[in-house]
VEXTORKOL-707146 format. One record per residue: x, y, z of N, C-alpha, C in turn. Coordinates in steps of 0.001 Angstrom, whole numbers, plus 500000, padded with zeros to 6 digits. Layout:
residues N
XYZXYZXYZ
...
This chain:
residues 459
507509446626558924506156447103558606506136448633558512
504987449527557659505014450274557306503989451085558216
504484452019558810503054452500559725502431453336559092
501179452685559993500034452787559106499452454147558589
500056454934559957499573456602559121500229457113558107
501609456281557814502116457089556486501610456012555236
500975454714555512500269454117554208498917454666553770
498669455378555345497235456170554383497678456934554346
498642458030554141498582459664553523499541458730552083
499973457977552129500498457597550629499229457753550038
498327456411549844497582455902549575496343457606549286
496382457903550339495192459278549676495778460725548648
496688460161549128497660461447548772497509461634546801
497341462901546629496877463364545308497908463399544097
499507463331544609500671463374544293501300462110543776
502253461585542573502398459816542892503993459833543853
503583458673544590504173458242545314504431456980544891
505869456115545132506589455145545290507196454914546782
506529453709547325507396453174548541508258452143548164
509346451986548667510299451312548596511078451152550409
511890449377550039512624449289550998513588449586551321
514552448764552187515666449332552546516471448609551853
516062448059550774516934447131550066516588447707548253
515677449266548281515599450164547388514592448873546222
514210447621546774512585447213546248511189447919546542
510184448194545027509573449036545169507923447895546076
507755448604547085506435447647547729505290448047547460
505058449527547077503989449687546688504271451482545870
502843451113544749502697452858544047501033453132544830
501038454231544320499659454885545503499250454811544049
497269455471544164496816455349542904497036456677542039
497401457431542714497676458706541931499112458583540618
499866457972541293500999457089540249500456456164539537
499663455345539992499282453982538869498552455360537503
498083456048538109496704456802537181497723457786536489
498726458355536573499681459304536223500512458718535479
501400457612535385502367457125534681501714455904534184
500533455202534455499877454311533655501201452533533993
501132452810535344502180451512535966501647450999537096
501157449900537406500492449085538634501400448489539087
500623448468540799501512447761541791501803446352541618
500878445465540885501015443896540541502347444068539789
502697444575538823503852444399537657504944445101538098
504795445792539411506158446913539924506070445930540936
505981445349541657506162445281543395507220444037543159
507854444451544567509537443530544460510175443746543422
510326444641542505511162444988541345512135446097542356
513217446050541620514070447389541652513709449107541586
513633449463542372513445451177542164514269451426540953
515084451243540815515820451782539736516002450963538642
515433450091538504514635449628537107513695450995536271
513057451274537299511979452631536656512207453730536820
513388453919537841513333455342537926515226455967537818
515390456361536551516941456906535551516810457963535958
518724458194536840519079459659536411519267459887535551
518792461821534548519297462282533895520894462732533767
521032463569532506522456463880532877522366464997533336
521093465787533657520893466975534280521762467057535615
522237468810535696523223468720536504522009468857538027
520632469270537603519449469161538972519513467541539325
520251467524540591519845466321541201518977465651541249
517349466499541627516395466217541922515522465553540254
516241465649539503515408465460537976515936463703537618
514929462886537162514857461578536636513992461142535716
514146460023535127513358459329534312512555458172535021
511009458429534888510298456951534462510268456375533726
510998455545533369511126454442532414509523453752532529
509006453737531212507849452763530922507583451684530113
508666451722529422509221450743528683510611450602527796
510560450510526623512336449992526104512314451990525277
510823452110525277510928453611523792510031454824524968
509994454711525717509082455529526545509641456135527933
509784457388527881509824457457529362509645459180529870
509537459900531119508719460628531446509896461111532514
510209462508532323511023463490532958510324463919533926
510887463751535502510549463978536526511596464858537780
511059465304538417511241465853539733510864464502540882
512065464096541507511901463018542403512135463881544445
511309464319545256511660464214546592512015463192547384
513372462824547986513152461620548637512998461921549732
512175460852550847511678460987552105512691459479552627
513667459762553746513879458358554636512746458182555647
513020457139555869512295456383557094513177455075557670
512787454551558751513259453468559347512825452247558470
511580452393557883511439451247556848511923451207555680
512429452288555014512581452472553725512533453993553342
512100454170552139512031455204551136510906456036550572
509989456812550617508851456656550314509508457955548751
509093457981548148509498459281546760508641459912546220
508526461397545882507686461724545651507779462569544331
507181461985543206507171462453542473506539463997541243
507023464054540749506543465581539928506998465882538582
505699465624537647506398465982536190507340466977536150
508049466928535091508832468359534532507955469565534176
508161470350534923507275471876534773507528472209533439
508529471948532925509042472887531571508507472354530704
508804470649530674507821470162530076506796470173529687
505742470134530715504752470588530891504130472163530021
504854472877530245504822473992529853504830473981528193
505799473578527800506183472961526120504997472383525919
504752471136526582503421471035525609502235471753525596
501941472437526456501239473698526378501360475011525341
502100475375525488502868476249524498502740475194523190
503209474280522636502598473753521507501190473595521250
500355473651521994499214473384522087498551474602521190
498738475604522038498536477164522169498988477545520911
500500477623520541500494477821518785500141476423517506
499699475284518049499241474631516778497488475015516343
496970475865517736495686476566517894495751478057517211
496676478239517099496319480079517236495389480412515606
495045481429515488494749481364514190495800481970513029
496763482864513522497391483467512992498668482748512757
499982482541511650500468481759511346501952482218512036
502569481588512764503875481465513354505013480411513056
506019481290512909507251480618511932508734480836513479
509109479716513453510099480122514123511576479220513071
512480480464512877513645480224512173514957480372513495
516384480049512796517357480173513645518294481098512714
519128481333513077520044482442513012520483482543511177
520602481301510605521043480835509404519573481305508832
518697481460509310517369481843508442516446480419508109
516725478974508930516583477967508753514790477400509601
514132477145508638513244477088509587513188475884510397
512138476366511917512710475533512804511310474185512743
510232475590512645509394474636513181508221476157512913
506486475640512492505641476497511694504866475899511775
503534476369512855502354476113513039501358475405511599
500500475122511900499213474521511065498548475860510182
498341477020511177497881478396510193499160478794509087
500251478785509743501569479498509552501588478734507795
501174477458507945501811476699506793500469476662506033
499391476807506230498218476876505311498356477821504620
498607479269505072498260480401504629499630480129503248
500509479730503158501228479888502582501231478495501487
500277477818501272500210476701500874501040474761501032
501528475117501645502436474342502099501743473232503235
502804472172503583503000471056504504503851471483505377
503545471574506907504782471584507405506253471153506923
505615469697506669507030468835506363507769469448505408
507012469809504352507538470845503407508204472043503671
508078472752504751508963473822504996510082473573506188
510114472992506997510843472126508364512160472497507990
513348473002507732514329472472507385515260473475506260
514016474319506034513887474692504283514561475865504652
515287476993503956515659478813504434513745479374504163
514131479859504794512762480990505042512134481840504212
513317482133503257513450483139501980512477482665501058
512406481085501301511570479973500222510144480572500206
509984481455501347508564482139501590508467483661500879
509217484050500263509350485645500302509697485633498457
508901486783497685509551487205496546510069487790497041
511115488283495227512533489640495160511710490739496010
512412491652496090514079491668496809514601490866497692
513503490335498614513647489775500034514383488245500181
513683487473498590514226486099498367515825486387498728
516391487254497690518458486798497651518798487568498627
518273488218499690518699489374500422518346488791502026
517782488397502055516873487565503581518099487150504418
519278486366503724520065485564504436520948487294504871
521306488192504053522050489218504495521879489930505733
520132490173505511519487490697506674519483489961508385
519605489020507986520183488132509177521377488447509785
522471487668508902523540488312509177524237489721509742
523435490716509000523742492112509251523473492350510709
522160491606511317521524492328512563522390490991513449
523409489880513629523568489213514492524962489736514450
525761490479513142526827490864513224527142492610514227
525556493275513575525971494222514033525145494684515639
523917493822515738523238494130516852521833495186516344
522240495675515553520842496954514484519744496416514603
519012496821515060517437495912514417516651497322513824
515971496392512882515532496939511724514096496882511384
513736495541511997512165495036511390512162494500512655
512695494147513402512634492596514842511878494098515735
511289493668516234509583494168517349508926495392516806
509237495383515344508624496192514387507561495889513681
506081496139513755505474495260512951505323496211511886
505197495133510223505063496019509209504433495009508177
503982495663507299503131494905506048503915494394504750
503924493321505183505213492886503456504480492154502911
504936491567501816504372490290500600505180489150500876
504000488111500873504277486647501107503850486061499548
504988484761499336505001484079498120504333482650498890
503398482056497715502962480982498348503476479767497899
502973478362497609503659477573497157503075477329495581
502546478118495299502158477973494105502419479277493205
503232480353493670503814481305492870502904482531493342
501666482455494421500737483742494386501537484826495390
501038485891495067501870486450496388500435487271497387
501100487641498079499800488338499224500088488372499800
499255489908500788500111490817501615499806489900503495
501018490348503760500533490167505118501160491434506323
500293491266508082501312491999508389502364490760509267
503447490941509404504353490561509977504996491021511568
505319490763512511505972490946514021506656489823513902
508261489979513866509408489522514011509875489645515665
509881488712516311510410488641517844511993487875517989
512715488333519213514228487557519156514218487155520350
513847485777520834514198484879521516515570484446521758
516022484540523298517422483909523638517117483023524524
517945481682524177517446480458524658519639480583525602
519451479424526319520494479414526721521621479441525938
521557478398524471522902478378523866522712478744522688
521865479631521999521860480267520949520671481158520938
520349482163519782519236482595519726518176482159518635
517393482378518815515931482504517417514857483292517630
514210483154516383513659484560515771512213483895515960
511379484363515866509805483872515931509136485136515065
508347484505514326507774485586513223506433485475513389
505305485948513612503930486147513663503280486294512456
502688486127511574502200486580510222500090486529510403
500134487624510158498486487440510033498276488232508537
497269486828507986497221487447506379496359488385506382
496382489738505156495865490725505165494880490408503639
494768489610503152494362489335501812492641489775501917
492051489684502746490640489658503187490522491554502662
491117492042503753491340492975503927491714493992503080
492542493263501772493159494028500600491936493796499677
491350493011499818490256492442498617489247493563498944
489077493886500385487851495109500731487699496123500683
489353496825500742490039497974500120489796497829498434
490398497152497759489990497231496268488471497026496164
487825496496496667486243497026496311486104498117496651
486130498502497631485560500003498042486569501036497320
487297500987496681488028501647495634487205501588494539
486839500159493965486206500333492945485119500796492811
484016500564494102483169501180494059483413502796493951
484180503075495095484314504724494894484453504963493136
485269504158492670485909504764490986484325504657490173
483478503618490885482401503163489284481017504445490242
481450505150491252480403506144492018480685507516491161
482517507759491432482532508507490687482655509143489018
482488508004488426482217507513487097480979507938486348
479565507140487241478458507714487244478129509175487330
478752509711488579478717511276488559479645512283487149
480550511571486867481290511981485579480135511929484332
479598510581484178478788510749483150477612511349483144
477054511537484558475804512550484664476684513899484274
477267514698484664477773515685484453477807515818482858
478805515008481808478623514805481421477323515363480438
476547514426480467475105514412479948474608515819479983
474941515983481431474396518011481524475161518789480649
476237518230480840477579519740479932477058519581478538
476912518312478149477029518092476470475594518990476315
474831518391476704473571518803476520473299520527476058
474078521015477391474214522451477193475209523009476157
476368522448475805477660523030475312476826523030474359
476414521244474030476479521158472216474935521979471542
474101522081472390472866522860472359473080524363471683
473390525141472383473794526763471905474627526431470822
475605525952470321476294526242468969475554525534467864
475186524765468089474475523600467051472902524618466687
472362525282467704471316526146467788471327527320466859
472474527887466568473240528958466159474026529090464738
473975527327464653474450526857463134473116526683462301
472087525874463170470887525572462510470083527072461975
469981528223462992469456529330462182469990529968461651
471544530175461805472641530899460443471883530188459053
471971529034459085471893528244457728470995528311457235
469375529097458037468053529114457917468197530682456951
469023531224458004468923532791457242469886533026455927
470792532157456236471629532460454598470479532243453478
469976530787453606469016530688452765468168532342451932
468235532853453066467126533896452587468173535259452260
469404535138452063470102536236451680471091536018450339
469718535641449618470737535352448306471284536130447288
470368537198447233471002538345446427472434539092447225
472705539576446171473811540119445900474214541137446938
473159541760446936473268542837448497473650542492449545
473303540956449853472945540537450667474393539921451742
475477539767450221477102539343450888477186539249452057
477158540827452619477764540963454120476888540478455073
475512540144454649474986539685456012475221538149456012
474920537480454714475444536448454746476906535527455049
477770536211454830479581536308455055478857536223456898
478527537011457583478486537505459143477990535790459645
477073535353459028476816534405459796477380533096459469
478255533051457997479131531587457533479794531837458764
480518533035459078481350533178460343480993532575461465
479727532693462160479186532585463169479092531034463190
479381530316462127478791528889461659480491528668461793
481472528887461240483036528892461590482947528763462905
482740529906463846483181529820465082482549529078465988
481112528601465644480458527386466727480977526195466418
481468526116465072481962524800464455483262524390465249
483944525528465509485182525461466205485260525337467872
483813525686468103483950525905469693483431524177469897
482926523584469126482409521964468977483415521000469376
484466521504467977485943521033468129486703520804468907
486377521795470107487222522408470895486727521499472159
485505521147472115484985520753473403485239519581473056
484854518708471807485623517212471698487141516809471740
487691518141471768489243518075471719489342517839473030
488945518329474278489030518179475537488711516335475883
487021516465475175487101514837475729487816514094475397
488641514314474185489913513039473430490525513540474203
491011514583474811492366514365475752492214513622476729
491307513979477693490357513260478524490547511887478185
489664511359477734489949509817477108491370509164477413
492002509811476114493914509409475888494428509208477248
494189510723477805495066510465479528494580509380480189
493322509134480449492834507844481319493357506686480995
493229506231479569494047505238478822495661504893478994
495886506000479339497567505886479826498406506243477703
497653506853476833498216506843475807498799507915475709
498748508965476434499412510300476006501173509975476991
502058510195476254503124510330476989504853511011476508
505091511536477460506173512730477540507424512379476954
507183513353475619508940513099474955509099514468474743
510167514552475660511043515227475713512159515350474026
511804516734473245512656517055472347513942518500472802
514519518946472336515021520134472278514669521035471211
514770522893472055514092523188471147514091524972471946
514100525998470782514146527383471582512731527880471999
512789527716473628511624527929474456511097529432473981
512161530687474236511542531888473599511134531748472417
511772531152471224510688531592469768509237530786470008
509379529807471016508212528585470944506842529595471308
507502530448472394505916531145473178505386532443472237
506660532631471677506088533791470728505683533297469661
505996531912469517504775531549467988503426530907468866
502986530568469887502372530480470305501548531543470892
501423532915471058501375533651471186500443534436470147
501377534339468962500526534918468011499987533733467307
499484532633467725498255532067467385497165532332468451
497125532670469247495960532786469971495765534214470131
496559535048469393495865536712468979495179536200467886
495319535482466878494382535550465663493029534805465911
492885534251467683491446534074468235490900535080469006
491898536229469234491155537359470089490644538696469554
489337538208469767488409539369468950488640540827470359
488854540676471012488363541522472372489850542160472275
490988542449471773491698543218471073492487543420472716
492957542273473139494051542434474613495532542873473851
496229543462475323497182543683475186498211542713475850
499322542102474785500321540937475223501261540998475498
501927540912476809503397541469477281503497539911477570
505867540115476940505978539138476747507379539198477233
507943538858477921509493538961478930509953537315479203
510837537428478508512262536115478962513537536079479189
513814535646480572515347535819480913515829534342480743
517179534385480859517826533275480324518311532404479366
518504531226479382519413530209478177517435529767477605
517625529928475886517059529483475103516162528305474691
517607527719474793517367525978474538517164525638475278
516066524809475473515468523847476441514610522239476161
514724521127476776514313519951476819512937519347477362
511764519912476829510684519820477036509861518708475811
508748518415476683507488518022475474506855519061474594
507474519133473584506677520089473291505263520422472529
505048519568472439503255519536471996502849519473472872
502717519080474467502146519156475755502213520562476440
503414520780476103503600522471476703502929523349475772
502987522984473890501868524035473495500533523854473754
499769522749474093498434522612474441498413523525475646
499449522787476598499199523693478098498980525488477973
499735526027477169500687527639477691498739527962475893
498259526916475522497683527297474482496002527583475612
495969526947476147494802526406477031494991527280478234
495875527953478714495777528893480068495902530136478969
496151530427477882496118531920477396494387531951476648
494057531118476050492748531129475805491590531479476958
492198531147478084491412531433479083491917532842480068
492654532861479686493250534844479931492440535614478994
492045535425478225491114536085476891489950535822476846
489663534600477495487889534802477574487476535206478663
488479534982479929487829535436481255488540537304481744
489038537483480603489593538921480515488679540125479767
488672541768480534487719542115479722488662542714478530
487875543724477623488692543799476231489236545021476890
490785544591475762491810545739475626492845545740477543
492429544537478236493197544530479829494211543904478651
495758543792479789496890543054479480496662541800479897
497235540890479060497918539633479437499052539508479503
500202539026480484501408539114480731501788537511480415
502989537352479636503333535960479910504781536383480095
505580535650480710507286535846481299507964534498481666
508802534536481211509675532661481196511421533401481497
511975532312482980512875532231483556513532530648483115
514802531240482661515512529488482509517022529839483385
516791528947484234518029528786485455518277527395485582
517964527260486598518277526041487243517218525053487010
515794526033486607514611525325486730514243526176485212
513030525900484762511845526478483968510928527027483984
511074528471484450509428528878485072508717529481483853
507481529043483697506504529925482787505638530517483519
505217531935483368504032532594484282502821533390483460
501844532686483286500871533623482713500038534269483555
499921535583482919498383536531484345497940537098483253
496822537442484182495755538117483293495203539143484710
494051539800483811493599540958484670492037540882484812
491740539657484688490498539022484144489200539249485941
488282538188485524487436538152486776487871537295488039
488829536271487639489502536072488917488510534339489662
489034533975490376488523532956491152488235532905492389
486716532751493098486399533119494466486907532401495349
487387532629495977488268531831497393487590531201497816
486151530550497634486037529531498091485954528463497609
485916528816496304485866527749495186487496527027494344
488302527866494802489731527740494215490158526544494420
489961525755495211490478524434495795489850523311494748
488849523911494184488161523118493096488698523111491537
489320523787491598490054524825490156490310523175489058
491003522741490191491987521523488861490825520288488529
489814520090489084488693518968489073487845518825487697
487915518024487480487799517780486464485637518329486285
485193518929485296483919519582485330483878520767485693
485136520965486603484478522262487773484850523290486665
483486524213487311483443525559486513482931526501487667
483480527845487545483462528617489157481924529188488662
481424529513489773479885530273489634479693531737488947
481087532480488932481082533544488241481316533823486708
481452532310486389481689531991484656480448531265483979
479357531504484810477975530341484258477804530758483158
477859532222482807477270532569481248478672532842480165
479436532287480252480171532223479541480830530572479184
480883530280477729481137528761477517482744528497477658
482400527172478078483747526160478611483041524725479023
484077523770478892483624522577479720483981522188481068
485127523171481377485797522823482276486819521949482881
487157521100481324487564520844481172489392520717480836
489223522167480441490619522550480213492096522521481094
491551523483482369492767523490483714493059521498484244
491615521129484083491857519547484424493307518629483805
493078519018482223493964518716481526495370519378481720
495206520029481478496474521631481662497348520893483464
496782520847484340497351519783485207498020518407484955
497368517593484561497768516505483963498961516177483111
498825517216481798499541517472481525500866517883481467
500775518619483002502162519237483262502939518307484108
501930517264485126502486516202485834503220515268485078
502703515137483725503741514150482896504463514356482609
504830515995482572506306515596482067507025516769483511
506330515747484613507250515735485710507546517715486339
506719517869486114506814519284486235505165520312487391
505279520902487733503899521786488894503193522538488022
501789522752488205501659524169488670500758524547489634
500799526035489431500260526748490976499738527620490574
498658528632491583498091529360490882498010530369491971
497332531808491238497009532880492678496200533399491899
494733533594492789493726534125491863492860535409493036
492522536706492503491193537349493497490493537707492777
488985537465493264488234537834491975488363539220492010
487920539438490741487768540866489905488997541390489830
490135540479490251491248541331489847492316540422488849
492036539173488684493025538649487680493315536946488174
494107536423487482494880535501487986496054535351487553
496709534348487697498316534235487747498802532918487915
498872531939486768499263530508486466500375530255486435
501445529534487387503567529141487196503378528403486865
503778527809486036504450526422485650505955526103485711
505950525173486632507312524795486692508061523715486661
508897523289485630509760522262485171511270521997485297
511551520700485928512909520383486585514042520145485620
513257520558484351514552520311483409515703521108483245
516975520907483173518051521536482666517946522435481602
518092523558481371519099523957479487519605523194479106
519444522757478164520478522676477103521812523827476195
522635523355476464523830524200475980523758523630474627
C-alpha cells in the first residue's frame, strides 16, 4: 500500500506524476498528467511503465519519450523518486522544446519578414510576412537558393558572397543593416531594409535575415518629390508670367512706336531719323530672340535633348572668333584682353562651349561700364581652364549663392534687361560635358567666371 500522504501530494500536485510498482506497473497518473499528456488512469493502470515512457538517444539521462501512440510522442525530463512501494516519476516537458514552439510562434507573428538560409545560401525555413512580401508560398521557397529572391548583381554573385565570408571570416553586410532591392515572384522589384544575423548552432552555422519592406515609404518619398517638383513648377511659371510680361512688354513697346514714327518720316530728309529707329526695331527684335533662345534651351535641357559631343578643334582660334562676334554687339566700346598658354588642340563640345564663353562675355558687356577691360585667358595642361573677368558692377554677397538659379536676377541689375536666364544655362551646360564652374564676384568691382574641363589635348 501506498501511504497515504504521498497519494495526496501526487494526486494535488500541479506537476504530472506516474506511480508505479516494484514490478515497474504503472498504478496510477495524478490529474495533472491525465490533463498534460491527454492519457487516463483506466487505459494506463497495470500496463508497463515502459510501454509509455522511451529513452532517447540523448546522452541527458534524465530526457524520455511519452509515447501516445504508434505516430505521437512528447520529449520529456523524467525525476525518479524510490520508495519501499515502488516508483513515483516526475515529469517535465522539454524546455527547448517548449521554447521552439514559442519562438515559432513569435516569428510566424512578427510583421516583418524573416528568412533563415544555411551556409550554401539554401533556404531553411521563411515566415508568413517573409513570404508574402515577396509573393510567394512558403512551400515555394523551402529548399530553393535565396538568390531566387534578389535581381543582378546579387542573383549570380549571392552564392560568392557566402562563400567569401565562411572562407575568410570578413563580414560585410552580417549585423549591418542596409537598404537593397528585393525581386518578387512576379518579376517586381522593391526596396527593402535588410539585418543579416549569424547564428551558431552546435554543428553548423546559419544566417537569419530580417527584411522590412520599404515600398510604403518609397511611394511617400516620390510624392513629396513630386509635389515639391509640380510646387516648384508653379513658382517657375508664375515667374515666368512676370518676366515675359515685362521682357516682352518694353521691346514690343519700342517696335510698336518706331513703326508709328517711321510712318511719319517719309521724306527724304528724313533717312537718318528713320534708319535710327529700323535699328532700334533690329535690336528689340533681337533682344526677343534672345530671350526665346534661353527658353528653348531651357526646354531642350529639361527634355534631356541637348547632349555633349565632343569634336576636336583649335581652342585659341575658337575664342578669338568668338570674341570678335560679340565686339560687333558692343556699342559701349570695351577693351578685350586676350592671353593663352599651352597645346591648341583640344576635345570639347563645341557649340556648348560657344553658347557658354558667348553668354558670360555678353554679360561682361552689359554689366560693364563703357571703355572698362574685359579679360578672357585659357590654360591647356593637364586640365582646360577658361577665365573670363570683367570690371563690371559685381554681385552682392548676399545674393551670390543664388547666381546659378534659374530666374534669379541680383537687385543691382533691376533696370537693366535679362531673364536670368543665362548663368542657369551656362551651368548646365558646362555640367554636360562633365566639366565646373566657379565664380568670384565684389560688387562695384567686377567679376571673374573659371571654367573648367577634364579633358586631355589632343596631340
Amino acid at each position: 500500500m501506498v501511504e497515504r500522504s504521498i497519494l495526496s501530494f501526487i494526486e494535488s500536485a500541479e506537476v504530472p506524476i506516474i506511480l508505479c510498482n516494484k514490478l515497474n506497473e504503472i498504478q496510477y497518473l495524478n490529474a495533472a498528467f491525465e490533463k498534460e499528456f491527454q492519457l487516463l488512469n483506466d487505459e494506463c493502470f497495470g500496463k508497463k511503465l515502459f510501454n509509455y515512457l522511451k529513452k532517447t538517444d540523448n546522452q541527458d539521462t534524465r530526457k524520455y519519450l511519452i509515447v501516445k501512440n504508434e505516430t505521437e510522442s512528447i520529449e520529456v525530463k523524467c525525476v525518479f523518486n524510490n520508495s519501499e512501494y515502488g516508483n513515483w516519476i516526475l515529469l517535465k516537458r522539454n524546455s527547448i522544446k517548449d521554447y521552439q514552439l514559442k519562438l515559432e510562434a513569435i516569428i510566424n507573428a512578427a510583421v516583418d519578414g524573416i528568412i533563415i538560409i544555411n551556409k550554401k545560401g539554401i533556404i531553411e525555413e521563411i515566415n508568413p510576412a517573409g513570404a508574402k512580401v515577396f509573393g510567394y508560398t512558403k512551400e515555394e521557397v523551402v529548399g530553393e537558393n535565396v538568390r531566387m529572391l534578389m535581381p543582378q548583381p546579387h542573383h549570380s554573385k549571392h552564392n560568392q558572397y557566402i562563400s567569401n565570408y565562411v572562407n575568410t571570416g570578413v563580414k560585410k553586410i552580417i549585423g549591418v543593416g542596409r537598404e537593397v532591392w528585393g525581386k518578387k515572384k512576379n518579376g517586381d522589384l522593391f526596396p527593402f531594409k535588410l539585418g543579416i544575423s549569424e547564428v551558431k548552432l552546435n554543428d553548423r552555422i546559419i544566417f537569419a535575415g530580417i527584411i522590412h519592406d520599404l515600398s510604403d515609404r518609397v511611394r511617400a518619398e516620390e510624392t513629396a518629390v513630386a509635389l515639391k517638383k509640380e510646387q516648384q513648377l508653379n513658382e517657375l511659371k508664375s515667374r515666368f508670367v512676370s518676366l515675359a510680361s515685362h521682357e516682352f512688354r518694353t521691346p514690343l513697346s519700342t517696335i510698336a512706336s518706331s513703326l508709328s514714327l517711321i510712318e511719319s518720316y517719309e521724306a527724304p530728309e528724313y533717312i537718318e531719323k528713320r534708319n535710327k529707329h529700323i535699328n532700334r526695331i533690329y535690336s528689340n527684335i533681337q533682344s526677343l530672340t534672345n530671350i526665346l533662345d534661353d527658353f528653348l534651351s531651357i526646354s531642350k535641357l529639361e527634355e534631356g535633348k541637348v547632349e555633349n559631343i565632343p569634336v576636336s578643334f583649335n581652342l585659341k582660334k575658337f575664342i578669338e572668333e568668338v570674341i570678335e562676334e560679340v565686339k560687333v554687339l558692343d556699342k559701349e566700346n570695351h577693351n578685350f584682353v586676350f592671353d593663352y598658354k599651352g597645346e591648341e588642340l583640344v576635345e570639347l563640345d563645341k557649340k556648348l562651349l560657344n553658347n557658354i564663353l558667348l553668354n558670360l562675355l555678353s554679360n561682361a558687356i552689359k554689366y560693364s561700364n563703357k571703355q572698362t577691360n574685359i579679360a578672357i585667358s585659357a590654360k591647356v595642361s593637364s586640365k582646360i581652364s577658361i577665365i573670363v573677368k570683367d570690371e563690371g558692377i559685381g554681385i552682392p554677397a548676399i545674393e551670390q549663392n543664388q547666381l546659378f538659379e534659374r530666374f534669379f536676377r541680383a537687385k543691382n541689375v533691376s533696370n537693366i534687361q535679362g531673364t536670368g536666364l543665362g548663368l542657369n544655362i551656362v551651368k548646365k551646360y558646362t555640367e554636360l560635358m562633365n566639366g565646373s564652374i566657379s565664380f568670384i564676384s565684389k560688387e562695384n568691382e567686377g567679376s571673374t567666371f573659371t571654367l573648367k574641363f577634364a579633358s586631355l589635348p589632343k596631340n
